[in-house]
MARRO-914752 format. One line per 10 residues: number of its first residue (from 1); their letters; for each residue x negated, y negated, z negated of C-alpha. Coordinates in Angstrom, 1 decimal, always signed. Last residue first. Layout:
// residues N
NUM = a = X Y Z; ...
// end
This chain:
// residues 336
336 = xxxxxxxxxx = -20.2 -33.2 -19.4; -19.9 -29.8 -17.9; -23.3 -29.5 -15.8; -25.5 -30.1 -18.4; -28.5 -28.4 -16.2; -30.7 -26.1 -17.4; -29.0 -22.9 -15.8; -28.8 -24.1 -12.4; -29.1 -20.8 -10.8; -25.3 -20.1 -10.1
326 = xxxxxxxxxx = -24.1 -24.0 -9.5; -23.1 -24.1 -6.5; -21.6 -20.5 -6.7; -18.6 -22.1 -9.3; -17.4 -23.5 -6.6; -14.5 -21.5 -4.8; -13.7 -19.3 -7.6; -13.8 -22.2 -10.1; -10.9 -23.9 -8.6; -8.7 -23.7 -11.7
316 = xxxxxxxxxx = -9.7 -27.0 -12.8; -12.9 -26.3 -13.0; -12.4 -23.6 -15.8; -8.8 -24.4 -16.6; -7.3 -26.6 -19.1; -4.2 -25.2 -21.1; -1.2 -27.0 -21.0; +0.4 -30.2 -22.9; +3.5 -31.5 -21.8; +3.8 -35.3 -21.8
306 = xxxxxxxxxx = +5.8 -35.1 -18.6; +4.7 -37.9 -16.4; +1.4 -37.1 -16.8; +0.6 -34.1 -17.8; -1.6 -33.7 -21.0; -4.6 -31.6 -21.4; -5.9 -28.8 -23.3; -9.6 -27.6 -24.2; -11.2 -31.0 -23.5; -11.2 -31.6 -27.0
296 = xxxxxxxxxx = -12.6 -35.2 -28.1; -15.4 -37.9 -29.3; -18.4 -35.8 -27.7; -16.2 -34.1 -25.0; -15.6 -30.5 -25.8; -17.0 -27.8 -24.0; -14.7 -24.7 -23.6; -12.3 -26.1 -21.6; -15.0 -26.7 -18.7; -13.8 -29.6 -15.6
286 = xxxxxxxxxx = -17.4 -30.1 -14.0; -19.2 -33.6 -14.4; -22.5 -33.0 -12.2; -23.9 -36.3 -12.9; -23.6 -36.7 -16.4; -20.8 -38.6 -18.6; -21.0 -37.9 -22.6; -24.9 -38.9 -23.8; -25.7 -40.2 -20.6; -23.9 -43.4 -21.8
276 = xxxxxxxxxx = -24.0 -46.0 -19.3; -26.1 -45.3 -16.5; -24.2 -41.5 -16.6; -21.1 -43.6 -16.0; -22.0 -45.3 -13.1; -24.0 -43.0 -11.4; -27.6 -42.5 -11.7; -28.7 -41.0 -8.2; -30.4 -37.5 -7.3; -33.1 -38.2 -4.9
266 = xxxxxxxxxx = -33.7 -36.8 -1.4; -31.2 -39.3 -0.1; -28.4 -39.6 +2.1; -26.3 -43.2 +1.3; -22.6 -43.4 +2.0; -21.3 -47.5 +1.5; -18.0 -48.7 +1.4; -15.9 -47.0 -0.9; -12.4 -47.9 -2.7; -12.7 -45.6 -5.5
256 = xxxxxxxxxx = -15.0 -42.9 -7.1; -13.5 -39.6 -7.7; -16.6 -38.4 -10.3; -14.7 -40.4 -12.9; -11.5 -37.7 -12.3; -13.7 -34.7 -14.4; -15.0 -32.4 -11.4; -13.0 -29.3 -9.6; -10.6 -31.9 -7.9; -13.4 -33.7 -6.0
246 = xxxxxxxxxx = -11.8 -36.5 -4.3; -13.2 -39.2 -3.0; -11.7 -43.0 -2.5; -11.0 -44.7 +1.6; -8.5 -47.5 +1.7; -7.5 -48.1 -1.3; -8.5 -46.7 -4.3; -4.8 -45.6 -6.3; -4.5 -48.9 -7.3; -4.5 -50.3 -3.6
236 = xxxxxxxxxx = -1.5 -48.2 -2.1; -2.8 -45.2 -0.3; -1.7 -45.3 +3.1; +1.8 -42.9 +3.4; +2.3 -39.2 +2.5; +2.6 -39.4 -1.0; -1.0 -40.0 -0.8; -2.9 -41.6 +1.5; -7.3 -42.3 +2.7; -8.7 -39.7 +0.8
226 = xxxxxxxxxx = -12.2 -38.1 +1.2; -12.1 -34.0 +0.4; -14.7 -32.2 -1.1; -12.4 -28.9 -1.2; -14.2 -26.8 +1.3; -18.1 -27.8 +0.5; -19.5 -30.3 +2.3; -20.3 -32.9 -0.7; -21.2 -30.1 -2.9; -23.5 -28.6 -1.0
216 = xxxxxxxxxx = -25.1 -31.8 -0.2; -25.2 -32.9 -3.8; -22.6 -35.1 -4.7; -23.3 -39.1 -5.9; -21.3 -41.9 -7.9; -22.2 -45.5 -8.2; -19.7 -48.5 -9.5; -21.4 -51.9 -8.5; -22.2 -52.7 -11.3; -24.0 -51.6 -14.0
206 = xxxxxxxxxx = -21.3 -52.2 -16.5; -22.1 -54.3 -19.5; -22.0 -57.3 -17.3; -18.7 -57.8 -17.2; -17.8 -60.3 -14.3; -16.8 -56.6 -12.4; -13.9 -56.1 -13.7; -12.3 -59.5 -12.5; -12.3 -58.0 -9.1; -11.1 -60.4 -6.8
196 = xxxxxxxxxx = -13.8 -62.9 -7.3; -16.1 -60.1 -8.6; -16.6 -58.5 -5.2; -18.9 -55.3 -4.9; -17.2 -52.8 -3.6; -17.8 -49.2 -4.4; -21.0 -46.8 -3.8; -21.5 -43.5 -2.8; -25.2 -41.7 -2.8; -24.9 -38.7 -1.1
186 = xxxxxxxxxx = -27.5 -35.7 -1.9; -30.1 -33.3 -0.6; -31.5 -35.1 +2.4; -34.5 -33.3 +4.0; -32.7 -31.8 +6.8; -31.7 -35.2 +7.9; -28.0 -36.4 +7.9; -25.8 -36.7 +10.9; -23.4 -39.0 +9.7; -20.3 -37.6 +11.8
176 = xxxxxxxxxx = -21.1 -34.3 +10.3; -21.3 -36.0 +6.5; -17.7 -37.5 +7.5; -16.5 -34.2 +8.5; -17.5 -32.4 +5.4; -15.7 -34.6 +3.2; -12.7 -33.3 +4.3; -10.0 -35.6 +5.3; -7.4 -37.8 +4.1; -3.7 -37.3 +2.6
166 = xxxxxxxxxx = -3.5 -36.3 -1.3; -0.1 -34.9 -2.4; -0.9 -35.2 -6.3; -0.6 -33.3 -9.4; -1.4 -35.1 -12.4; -4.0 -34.8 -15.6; -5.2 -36.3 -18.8; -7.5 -35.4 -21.4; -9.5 -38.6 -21.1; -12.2 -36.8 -18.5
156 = xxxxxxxxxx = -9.3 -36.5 -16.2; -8.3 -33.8 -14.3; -6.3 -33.8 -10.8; -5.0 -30.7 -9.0; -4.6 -31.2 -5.7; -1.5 -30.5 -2.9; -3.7 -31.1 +0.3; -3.0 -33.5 +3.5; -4.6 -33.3 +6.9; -6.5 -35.6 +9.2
146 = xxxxxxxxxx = -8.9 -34.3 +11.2; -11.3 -37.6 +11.7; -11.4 -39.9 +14.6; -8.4 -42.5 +13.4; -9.9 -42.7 +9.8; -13.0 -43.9 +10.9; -11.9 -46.3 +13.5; -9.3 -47.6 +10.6; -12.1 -47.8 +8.4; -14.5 -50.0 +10.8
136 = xxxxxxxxxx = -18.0 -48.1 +11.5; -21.5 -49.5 +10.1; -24.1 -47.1 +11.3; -27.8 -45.8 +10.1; -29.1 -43.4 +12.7; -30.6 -40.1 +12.2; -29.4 -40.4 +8.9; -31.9 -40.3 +5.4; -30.4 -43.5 +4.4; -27.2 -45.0 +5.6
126 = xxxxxxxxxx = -23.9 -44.6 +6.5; -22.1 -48.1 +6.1; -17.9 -48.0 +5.3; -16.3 -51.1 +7.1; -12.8 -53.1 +5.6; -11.5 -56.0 +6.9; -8.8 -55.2 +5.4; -8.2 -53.7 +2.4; -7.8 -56.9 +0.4; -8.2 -56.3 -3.5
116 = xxxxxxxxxx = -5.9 -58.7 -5.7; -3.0 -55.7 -5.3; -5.8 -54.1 -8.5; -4.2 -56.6 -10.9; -0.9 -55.2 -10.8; -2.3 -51.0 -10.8; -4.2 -51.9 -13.9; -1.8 -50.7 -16.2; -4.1 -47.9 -18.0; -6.6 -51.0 -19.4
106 = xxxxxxxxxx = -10.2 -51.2 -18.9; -10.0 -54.2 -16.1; -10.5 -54.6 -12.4; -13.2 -53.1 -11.3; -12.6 -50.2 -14.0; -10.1 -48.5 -12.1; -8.3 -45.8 -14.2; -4.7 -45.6 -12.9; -1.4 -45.3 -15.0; +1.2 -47.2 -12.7
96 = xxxxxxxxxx = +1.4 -44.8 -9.0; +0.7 -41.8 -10.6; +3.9 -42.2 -12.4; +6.0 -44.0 -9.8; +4.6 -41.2 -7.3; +6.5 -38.6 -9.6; +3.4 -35.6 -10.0; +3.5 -32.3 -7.9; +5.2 -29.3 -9.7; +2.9 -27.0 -11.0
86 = xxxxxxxxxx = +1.2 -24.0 -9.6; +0.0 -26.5 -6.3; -1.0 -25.8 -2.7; -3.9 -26.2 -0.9; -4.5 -23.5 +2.0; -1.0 -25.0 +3.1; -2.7 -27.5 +4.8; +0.0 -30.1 +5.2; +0.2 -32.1 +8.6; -0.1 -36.0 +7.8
76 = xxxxxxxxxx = +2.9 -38.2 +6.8; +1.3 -40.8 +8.5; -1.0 -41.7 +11.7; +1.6 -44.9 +11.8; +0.5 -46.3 +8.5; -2.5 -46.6 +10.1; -2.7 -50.4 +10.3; -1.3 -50.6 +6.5; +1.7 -52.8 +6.8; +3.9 -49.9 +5.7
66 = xxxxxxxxxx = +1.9 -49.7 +2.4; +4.9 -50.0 +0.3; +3.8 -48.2 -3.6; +2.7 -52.0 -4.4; +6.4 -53.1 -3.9; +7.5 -50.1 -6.3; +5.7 -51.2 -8.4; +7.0 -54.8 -9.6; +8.3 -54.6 -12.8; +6.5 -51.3 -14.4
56 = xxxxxxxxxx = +5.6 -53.4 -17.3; +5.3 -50.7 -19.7; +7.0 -47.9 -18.6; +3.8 -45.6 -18.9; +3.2 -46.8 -22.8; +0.2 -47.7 -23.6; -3.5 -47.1 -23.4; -5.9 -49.9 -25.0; -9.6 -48.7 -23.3; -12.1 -47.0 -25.8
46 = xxxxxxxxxx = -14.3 -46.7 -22.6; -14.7 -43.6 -21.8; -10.8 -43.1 -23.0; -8.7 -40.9 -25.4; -5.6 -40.0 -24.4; -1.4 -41.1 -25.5; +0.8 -40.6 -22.1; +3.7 -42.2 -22.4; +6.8 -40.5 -20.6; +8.1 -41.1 -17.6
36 = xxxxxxxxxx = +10.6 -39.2 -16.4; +13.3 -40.7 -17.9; +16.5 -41.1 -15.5; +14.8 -44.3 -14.6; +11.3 -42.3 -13.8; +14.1 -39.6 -11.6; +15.5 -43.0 -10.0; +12.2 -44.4 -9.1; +11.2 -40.7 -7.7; +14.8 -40.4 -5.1
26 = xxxxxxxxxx = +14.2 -44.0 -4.1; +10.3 -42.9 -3.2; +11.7 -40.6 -0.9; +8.5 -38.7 +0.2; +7.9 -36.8 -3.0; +11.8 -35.3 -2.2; +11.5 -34.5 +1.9; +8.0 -32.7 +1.3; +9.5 -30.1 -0.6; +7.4 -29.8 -4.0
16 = xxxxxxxxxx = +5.6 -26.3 -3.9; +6.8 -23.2 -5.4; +8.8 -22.0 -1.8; +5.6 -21.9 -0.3; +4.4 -19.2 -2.7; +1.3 -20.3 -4.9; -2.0 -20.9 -3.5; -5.0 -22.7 -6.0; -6.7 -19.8 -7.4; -6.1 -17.4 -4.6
6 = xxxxxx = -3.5 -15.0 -4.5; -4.6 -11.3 -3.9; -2.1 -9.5 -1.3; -1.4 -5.8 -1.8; -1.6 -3.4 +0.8; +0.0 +0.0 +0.0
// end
């Protein structure tokens, strides 16, 4: 008798959220008003104020319209049902109003000040160890890349997580259309740098501009994926508009936001956080239950939008997919 094996992140097609419902954003503002929103009470890397997800909410559903993006046409992307979810996929009005984006402030409710961010212009630079260094326009970028969308799992470092319908494409095909050298081992990826729009950045604690960086392998392996939607539409601006990573097997601070520049190097970078206290945020920053941030548990996390609290999962449940990067790397913190 055959028997089928699931793989970590598949469930039955009839599981998953039907497109039709997380696409009607009138149908997701009426389930937050019927009360699924819920506060959301975690620890930060910061020691930032979190509230309450209702909050302010008054003007959202306005940032969640992206229909004057200039690819909003491109959208809803095909689904790869390769990526599918165990849980049901997170209300957009509660991703969409409890974002981490540290450019513009520490607090969970940054999604009003990040609209200050314009998205266009926009030009991401591929430089460093290339063949040739190039400067391409986003929209040109997104419009000659396999577009697809995937159902991810999302894991905070502040004991926090969502589901979310990510649109975008894998990372790999952006390294292919750099054309690194043989000798480059890792991507560099750095944020805007504008602190007249981004009050965030007038802090000079933070080493800005915000830094992150994946090794090669991890940078093309399946589920590196570069995000330019969600909710099948443009990604409105809090959520790291128009181009953000992410690596759903890594803590959410790896995701870095709003990019602009991909550097190939033969040197591992500091990133943001590890600059600041290397003591809780390395570089590798994979999802482990078992070891517990400095100042909290990561053993269990809470669902936003829900306030249920569920077991976390060996990188986040996609463990059988990476854990083989990091086989011989037995010295390296690679869970902080």
């Amino acid at each position: 008798m055959f028997v089928k094996r699931r793989r970590g992140w598949e469930i039955p097609e009839r599981e998953a959220t039907p497109e039709s419902i997380y696409l009607s954003r009138r149908s997701l503002m009426g389930l937050a008003g019927a009360g699924a929103i819920a506060t959301v009470a975690a620890p930060s890397p910061a020691n930032a104020l979190i509230g309450s997800l209702f909050g302010s909410s008054e003007g959202l559903e306005q940032t969640l319209d992206t229909s004057a993006d200039p690819t909003f046409d491109l959208y809803p992307f095909k689904r790869n049902d390769t990526y599918t979810l165990s849980r049901p996929l997170t209300a957009e009005a509660d991703a969409g109003s409890y974002n981490n984006f540290y450019e513009f402030g520490s607090h969970k409710e940054i999604w009003q000040a990040a609209q200050a961010l314009p998205t266009r212009p926009w030009t991401i630079t591929l430089d460093g160890m290339v063949e040739e260094e190039k400067t391409v326009d986003i929209d040109t970028l997104i419009r000659a890349m396999p577009l697809e969308e995937r159902l991810y799992r999302h894991r905070c470092v502040e004991a926090w997580s969502m589901t979310v319908p990510w649109s975008g494409f894998a990372m790999k095909a952006l390294v292919d259309y750099a054309r690194p050298l043989g000798s480059a081992k890792y991507v560099t990826m750095q944020t805007f740098m504008d602190p007249k729009v981004a009050s965030g950045q007038n802090q000079s604690w933070y080493p800005w501009p915000y830094v992150e960086g994946l090794t090669i392998e991890e940078a093309t392996n399946d589920l590196a994926f570069l995000v330019t939607g969600v909710y099948g539409k443009p990604a409105a601006k809090q959520y790291g508009a128009p181009l953000r990573l992410a690596a759903p097997w890594k803590y959410g601070f790896k995701s870095a936001k709003s990019l602009v520049k991909f550097t190939f190097t033969d040197k591992r970078p500091e990133t943001f956080w590890e600059g600041i206290a290397p003591n809780e945020y390395g570089f590798w920053a994979n999802v482990n239950p078992e070891v517990p941030h400095r100042r909290w548990s990561q053993a269990q996390e809470r669902v936003l939008g829900t306030g249920e609290t569920i077991p976390t999962r060996m990188f986040n449940g996609y463990g059988e997919y990476v854990a083989g990067l990091y086989a011989s790397m037995s010295g390296e913190k690679l869970y902080m």
